[in-house]
C-alpha positions as CSV (number, residue, x, y, z in Angstrom):
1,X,-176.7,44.6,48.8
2,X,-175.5,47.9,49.6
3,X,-172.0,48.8,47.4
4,X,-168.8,50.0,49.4
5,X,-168.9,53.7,49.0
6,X,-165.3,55.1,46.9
7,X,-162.8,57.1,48.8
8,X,-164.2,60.1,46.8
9,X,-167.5,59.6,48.2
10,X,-166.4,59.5,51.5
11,X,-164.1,62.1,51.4
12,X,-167.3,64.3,49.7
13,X,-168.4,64.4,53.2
14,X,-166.2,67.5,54.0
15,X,-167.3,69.0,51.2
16,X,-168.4,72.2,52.0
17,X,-168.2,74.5,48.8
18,X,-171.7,75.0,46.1
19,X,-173.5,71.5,45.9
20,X,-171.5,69.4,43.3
21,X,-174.4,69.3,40.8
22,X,-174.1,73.3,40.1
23,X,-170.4,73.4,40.6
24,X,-170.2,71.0,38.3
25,X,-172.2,72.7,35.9
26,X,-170.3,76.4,36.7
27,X,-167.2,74.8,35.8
28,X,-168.6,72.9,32.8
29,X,-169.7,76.1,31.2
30,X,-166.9,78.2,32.4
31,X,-164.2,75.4,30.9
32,X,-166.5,75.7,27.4
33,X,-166.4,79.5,27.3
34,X,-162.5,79.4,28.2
35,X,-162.2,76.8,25.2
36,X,-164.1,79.6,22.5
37,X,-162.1,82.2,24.1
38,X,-159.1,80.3,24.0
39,X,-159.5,79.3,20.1
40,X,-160.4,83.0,18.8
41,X,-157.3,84.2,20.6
42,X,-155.0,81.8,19.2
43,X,-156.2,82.8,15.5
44,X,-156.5,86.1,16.2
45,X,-152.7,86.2,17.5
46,X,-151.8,84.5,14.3
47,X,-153.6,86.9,12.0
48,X,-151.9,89.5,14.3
49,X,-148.9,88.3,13.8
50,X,-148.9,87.6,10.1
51,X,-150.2,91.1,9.3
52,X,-147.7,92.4,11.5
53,X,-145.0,90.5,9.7
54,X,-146.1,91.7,6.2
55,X,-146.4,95.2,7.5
56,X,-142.7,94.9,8.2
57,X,-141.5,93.6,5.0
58,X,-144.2,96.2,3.5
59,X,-142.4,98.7,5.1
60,X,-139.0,97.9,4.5
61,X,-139.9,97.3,0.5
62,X,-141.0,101.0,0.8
63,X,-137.7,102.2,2.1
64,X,-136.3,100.7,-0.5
65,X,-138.2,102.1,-3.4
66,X,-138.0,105.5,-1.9
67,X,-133.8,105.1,-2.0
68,X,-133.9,104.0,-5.8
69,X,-136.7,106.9,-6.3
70,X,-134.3,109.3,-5.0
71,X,-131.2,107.8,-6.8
72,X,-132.7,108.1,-10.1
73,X,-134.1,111.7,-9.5
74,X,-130.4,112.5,-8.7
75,X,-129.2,111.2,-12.1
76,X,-132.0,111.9,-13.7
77,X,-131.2,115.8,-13.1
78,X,-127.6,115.8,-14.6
79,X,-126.4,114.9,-17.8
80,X,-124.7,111.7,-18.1
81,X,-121.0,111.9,-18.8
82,X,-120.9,108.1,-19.9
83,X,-123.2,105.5,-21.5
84,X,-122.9,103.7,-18.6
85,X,-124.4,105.8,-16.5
86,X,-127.3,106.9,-19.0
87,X,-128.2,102.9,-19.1
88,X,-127.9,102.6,-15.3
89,X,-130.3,105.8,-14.7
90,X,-132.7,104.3,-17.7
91,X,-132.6,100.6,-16.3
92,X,-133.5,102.4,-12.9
93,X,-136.0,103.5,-14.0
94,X,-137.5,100.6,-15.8
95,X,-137.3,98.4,-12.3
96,X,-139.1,101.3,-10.1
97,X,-141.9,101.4,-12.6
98,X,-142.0,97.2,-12.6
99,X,-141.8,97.4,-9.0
100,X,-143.9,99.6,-8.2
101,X,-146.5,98.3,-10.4
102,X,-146.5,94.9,-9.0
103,X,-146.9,96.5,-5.9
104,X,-149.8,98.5,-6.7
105,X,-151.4,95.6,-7.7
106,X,-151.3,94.1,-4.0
107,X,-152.6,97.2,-2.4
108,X,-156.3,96.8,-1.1
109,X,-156.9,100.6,-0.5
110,X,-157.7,102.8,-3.3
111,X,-155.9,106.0,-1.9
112,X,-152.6,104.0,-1.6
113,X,-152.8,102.8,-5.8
114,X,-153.5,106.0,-6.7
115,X,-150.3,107.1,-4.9
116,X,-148.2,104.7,-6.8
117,X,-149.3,105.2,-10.0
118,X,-148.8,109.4,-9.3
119,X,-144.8,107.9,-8.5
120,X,-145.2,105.8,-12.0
121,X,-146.6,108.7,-13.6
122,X,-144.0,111.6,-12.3
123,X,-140.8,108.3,-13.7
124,X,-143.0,108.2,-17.3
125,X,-143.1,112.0,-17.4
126,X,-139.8,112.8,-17.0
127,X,-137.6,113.3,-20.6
128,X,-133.9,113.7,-21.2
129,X,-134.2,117.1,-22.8
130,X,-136.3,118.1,-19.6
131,X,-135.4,121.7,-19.0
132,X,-134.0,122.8,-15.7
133,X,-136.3,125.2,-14.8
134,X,-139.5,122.9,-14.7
135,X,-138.3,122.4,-11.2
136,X,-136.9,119.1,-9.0
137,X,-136.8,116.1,-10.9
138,X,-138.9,113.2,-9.0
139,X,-140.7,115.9,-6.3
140,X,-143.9,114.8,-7.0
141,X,-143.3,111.3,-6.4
142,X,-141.0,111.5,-3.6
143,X,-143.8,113.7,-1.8
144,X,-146.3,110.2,-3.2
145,X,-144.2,108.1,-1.7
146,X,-143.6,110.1,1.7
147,X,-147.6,109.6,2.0
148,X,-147.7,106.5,0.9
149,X,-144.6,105.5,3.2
150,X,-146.7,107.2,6.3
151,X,-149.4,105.6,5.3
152,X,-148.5,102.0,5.2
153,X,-146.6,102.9,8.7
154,X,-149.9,104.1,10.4
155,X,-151.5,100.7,9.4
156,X,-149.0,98.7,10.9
157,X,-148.9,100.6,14.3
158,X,-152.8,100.4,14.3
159,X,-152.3,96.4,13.5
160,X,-149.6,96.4,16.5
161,X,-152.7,98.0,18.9
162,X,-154.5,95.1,17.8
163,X,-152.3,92.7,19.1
164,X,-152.1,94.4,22.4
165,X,-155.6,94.5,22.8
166,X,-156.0,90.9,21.8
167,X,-154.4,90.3,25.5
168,X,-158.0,90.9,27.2
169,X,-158.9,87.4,25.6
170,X,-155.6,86.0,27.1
171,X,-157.6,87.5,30.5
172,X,-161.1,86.0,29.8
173,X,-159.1,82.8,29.0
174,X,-157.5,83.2,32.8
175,X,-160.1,84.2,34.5
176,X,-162.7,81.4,33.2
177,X,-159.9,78.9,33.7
178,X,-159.6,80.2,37.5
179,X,-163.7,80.1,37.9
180,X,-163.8,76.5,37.0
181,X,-160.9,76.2,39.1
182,X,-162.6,77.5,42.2
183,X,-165.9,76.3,41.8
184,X,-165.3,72.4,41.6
185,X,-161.4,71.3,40.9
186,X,-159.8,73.3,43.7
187,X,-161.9,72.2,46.5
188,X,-162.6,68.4,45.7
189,X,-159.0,67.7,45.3
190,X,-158.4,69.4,48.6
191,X,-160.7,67.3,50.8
192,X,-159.6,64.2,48.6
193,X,-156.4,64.8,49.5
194,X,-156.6,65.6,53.2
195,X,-158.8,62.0,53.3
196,X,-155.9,60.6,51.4
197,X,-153.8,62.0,54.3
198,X,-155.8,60.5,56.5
199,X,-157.4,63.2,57.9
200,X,-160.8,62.2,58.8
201,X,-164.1,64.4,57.1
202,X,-165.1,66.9,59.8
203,X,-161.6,67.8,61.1
């Protein structure tokens, strides 16, 4: 016995876009590809956007240090009139150097450590009884930390390109979504619909 043909069959009959078997296959293979494309851009937005976010704090940390550096260099070129301020400029001291050593521990790059330790080295070579005409106390690592500062601040704008160029997956993503659109979605569901309308195949 012959079975009642679906809606969808008979509505196939206006059909008139690639034959079903190869759209169907255009659109499986452009919905996979959109899928891939879809997953790297996701995780490479998030790794975008956590680097991003650790440049920033990176950065900020920096200004930071360079603030106390220049503090200390201040005080550390007078002499104290009070205890106090002896044990503030010493305790100064002490935190940059803990500071900064933690923080040459995280760096990755070798040219960037051996910057900090040149702005640990300049703190540990400076003396109380340092005469006045050895020059500016602190130059040499204020100079270290300019470079180092310009440094870390070049990265993050080269890690801010990334993200912007990570928008031509967001475009493959589109414009696989739209070819599996066109190919088989898009023009099924319009003759589908015009049957459901009762517009008859062939008008």
């Amino acid at each position: 016995m012959t079975q009642p043909r679906s809606s969808l069959a008979i509505a196939l009959q206006d059909y008139k876009g690639p034959r079903p078997g190869i759209a169907l296959t255009i659109a499986a293979i452009a919905l996979i590809a959109a899928l891939i494309v879809g997953i790297v851009h996701t995780v490479g937005l998030g790794r975008a956007r956590a680097a991003i976010a650790e440049g920033g704090r990176a950065m900020r940390t920096l200004h930071q240090y360079n603030a106390a550096l220049s503090v200390w260099g201040q005080m550390a070129a007078t002499q104290p009139q009070f205890a106090q301020q002896r044990d503030l400029r010493d305790s100064l001291a002490t935190a940059l150097k803990t500071q900064l050593g933690a923080l040459q521990a995280q760096l990755l790059d070798s040219t960037d450590q051996d910057l900090v330790a040149e702005i640990i080295g300049d703190i540990n070579s400076w003396t109380p009884d340092r005469p006045v005409e050895a020059g500016p106390v602190g130059e040499r690592g204020r100079e270290a930390m300019m470079v180092l500062t310009a440094r870390q601040d070049s990265a993050l704008f080269r890690t801010a390109a990334g993200y912007q160029r990570s928008q031509m997956f967001a475009a493959l993503l589109i414009g696989f979504t739209v070819i599996a659109a066109g190919v088989l979605i898009i023009p099924m569901s319009w003759v589908y619909v015009r049957y459901k309308r009762g517009i008859p195949p062939g008008m």
